[in-house]
C-alpha positions in Angstrom: 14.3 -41.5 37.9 13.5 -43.3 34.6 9.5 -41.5 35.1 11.3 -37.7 35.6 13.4 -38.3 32.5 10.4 -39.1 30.4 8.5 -36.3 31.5 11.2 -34.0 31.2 11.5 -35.1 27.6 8.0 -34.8 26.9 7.9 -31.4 28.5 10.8 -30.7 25.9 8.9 -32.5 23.0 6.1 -30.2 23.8 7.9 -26.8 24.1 9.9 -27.8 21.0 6.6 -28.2 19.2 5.1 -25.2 20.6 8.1 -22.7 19.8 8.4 -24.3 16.2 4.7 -24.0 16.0 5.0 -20.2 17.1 7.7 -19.7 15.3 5.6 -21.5 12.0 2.6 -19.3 12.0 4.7 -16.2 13.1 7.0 -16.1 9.9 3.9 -17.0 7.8 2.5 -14.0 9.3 5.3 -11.9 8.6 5.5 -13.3 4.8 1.5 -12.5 4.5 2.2 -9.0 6.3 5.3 -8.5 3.4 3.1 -9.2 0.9 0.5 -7.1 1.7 2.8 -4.5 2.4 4.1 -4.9 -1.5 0.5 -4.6 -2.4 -0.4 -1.5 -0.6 2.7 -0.2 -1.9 1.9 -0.9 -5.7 -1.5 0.2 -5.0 -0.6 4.0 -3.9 2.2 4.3 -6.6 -0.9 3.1 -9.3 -3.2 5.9 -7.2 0.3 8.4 -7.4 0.3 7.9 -11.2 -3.3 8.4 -11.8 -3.5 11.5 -9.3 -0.7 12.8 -11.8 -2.5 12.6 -14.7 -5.9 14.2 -13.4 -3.5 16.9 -11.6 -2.3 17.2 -15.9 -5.6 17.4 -17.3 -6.6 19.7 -14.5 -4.0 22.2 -15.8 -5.5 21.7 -19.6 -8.8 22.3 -18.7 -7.7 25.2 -16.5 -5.5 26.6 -19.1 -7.8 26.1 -22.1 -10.7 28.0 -19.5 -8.1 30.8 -19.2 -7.2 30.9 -22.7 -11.1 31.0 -23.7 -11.8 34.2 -21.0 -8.9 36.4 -22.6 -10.5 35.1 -26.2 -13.7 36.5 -24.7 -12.6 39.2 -23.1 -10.6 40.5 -25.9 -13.3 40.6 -28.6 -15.4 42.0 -25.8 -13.2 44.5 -25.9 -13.1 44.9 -29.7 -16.6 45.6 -29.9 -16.7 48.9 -27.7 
C-alpha cells in the first residue's frame, strides 16, 4: 500500500508539473501574442496616418493640376 501511495503521488507530482508547465508557456504565449497584437496595432495606425497624408498631398497635386488646366485653358481661350 505504501508503493501505490508513492506512485500515486508521483503521478500527481508529475501532472502538477506538466499542467503548471502548460499552463507556464501558455500564458507566455498569450503575453507574446498581446504584445504583438499592440504592435501590429501601432503599426497600421502609423500606416493610417501616413496613408492620410499622401491621400492630402494627392488632393494638392490634383488640385494645383486642375487649377493649372483652367489657367491654360483660359488664356487659351484669350488668344482666339
Amino acid at each position: 500500500m505504501n508503493i501505490t501511495t508513492r506512485y500515486n503521488n508521483v503521478d500527481i507530482f508529475h501532472w502538477v508539473t506538466s499542467t503548471h508547465v502548460f499552463f507556464s508557456v501558455s500564458c507566455r504565449t498569450k503575453i507574446q501574442l498581446a504584445n504583438e497584437i499592440d504592435d501590429y496595432t501601432k503599426k497600421l495606425l502609423e500606416d493610417y496616418e501616413d496613408l492620410d497624408k499622401l491621400s492630402i498631398q494627392a488632393d494638392i497635386w490634383h488640385s494645383k493640376y486642375k487649377a493649372s488646366r483652367s489657367v491654360n485653358l483660359h488664356n487659351n481661350n484669350q488668344l482666339f
